[in-house]
C-alpha positions in Angstrom: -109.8 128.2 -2.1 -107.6 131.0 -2.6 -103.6 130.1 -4.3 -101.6 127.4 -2.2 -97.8 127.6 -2.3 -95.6 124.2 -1.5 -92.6 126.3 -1.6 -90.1 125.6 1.2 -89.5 129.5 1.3 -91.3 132.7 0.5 -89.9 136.2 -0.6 -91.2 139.2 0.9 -90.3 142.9 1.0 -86.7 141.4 -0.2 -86.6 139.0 2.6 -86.3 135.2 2.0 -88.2 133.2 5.1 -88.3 129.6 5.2 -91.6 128.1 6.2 -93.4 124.7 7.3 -95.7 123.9 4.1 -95.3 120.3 4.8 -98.5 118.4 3.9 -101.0 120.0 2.3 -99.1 123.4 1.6 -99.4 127.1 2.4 -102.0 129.7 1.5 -100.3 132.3 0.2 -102.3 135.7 1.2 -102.6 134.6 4.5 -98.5 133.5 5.1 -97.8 136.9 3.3 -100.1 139.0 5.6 -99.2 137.3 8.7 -95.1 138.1 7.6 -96.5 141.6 6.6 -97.3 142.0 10.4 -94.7 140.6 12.3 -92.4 143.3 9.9 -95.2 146.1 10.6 -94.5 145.4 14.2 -90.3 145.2 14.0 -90.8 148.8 12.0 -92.2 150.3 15.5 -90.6 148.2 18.1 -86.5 147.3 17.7 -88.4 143.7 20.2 -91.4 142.4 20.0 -93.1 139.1 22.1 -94.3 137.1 19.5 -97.0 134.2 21.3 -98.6 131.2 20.3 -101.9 129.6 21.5 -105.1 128.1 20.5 -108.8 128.6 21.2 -111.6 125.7 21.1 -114.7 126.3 20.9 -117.7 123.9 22.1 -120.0 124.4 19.5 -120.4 125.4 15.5 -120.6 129.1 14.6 -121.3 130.2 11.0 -119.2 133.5 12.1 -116.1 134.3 14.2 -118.2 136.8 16.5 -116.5 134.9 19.2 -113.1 135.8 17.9 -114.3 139.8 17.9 -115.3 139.7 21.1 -112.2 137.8 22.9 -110.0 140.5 21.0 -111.9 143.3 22.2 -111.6 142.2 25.5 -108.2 140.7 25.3 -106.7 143.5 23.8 -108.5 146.0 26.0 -107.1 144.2 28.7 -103.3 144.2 27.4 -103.7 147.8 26.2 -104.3 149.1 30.2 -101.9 146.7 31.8 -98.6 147.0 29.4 -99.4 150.7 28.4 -99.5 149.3 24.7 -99.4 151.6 21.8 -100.1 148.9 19.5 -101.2 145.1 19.5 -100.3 142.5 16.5 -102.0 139.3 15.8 -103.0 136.8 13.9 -105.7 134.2 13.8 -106.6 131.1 11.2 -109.9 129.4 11.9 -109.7 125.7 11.4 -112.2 122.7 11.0 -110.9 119.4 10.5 -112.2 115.8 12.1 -114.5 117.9 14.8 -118.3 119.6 14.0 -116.9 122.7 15.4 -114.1 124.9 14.4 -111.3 126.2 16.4 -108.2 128.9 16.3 -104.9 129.1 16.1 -103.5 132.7 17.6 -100.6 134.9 17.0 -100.3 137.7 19.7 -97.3 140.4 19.1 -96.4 142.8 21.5 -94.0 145.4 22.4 -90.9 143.3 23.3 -89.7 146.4 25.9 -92.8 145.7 27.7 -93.3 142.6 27.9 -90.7 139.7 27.5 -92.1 136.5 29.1 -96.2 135.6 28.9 -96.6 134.3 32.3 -99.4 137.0 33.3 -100.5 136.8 29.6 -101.2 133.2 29.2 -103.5 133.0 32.7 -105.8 135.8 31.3 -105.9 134.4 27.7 -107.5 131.4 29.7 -109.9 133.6 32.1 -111.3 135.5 29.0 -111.5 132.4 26.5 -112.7 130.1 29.4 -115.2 131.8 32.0 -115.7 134.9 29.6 -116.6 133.1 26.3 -117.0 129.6 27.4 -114.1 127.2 25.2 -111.1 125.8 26.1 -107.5 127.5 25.6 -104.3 125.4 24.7 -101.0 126.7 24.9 -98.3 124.7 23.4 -94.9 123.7 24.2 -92.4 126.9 23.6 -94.8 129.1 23.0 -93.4 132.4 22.6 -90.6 134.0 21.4 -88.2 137.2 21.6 -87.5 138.3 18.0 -85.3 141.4 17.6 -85.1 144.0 14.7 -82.4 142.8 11.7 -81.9 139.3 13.5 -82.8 137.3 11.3 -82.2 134.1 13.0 -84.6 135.1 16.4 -87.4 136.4 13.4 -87.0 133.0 10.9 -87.8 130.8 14.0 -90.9 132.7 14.9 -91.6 132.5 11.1 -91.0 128.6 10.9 -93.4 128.1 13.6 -96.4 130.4 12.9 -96.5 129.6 9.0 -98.4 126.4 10.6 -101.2 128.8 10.7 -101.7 129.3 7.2 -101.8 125.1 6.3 -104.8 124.7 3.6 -106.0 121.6 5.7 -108.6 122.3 8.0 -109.8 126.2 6.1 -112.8 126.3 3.9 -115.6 124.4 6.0 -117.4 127.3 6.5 -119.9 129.8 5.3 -118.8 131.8 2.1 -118.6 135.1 3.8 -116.6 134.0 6.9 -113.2 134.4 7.1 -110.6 131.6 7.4 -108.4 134.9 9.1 -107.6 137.7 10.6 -104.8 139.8 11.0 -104.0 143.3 12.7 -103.8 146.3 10.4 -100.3 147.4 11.5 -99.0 149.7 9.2 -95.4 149.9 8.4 -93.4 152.4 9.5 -91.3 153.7 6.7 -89.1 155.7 9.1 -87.6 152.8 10.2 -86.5 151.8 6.7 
């Protein structure tokens, strides 16, 4: 298993972010990369529509083909409806107490185009459901609004999707499958 942090915080790019490693900590490369994204995204878009869901499958898989194929269509979908330039995300495969995994999702979008999930959440639940055959969760306050330099609206965002990167739950799994994913957003250094 790759480094685990218990730090309460974590530095990056010069920024200080508190984050939930509660329990059985934090693993760093995948907290840094999913920070590393939400700032690619900021560096483009002065807003951006940060949301949070989960996907179940019903059975084992060795791979996450099932994860390729809901982003494909997902993100297909939310390129032709919001005009989208460019799509964040982030996804940690888990496997605790169950025989099958499941995934925890982070979606980021252009916060100009889209500021409240309510047609997002419905086809996250077509695709996942009918298309791929799982189950989709959607917790309590599941999205936010974060805004360029304001620091409080991005920590929050922060706080809650550090979850993702726990070290419980990652590892039960063949050696060549990922315990993530991320988007490749590049930063914009015309921003900085």
């Amino acid at each position: 298993m790759k480094y685990i942090t218990r730090d309460k915080a974590i530095t990056i790019n010069g920024k200080t972010w508190w984050v939930n490693s509660k329990g059985s900590g934090l693993l760093t490369h995948t907290i840094k990369s999913m920070i590393g994204q939400v700032d690619a995204m900021l560096s483009y878009h002065s807003k951006i529509h940060l949301i949070r869901f989960d996907l179940r499958v019903y059975g084992y898989t060795e791979n996450n083909d099932i994860i390729t194929k809901f982003n494909k269509r997902f993100h297909r979908w939310l390129e032709r409806k919001y005009k989208l330039s460019r799509i964040g995300f982030c996804w940690c495969r888990e496997q605790e107490n169950q025989k099958h995994q499941h995934y925890h999702y982070v979606l980021m979008v252009d916060g100009h185009k889209v500021r409240h999930p309510h047609e997002i959440l419905p086809k996250i639940k077509e695709i996942w459901e009918l298309g791929l055959q799982g189950s989709e969760f959607t917790p309590k306050n599941c999205y936010y609004n974060l805004k360029r330099d304001d620091y409080d609206s991005i920590q929050k965002a922060i706080w809650r999707i550090s979850y993702l990167a726990k070290a419980r739950g990652k590892g039960y799994k063949p050696t060549q499958t990922k315990n993530y994913g991320t988007s490749r957003v590049i930063f914009n250094l015309k921003t900085s």
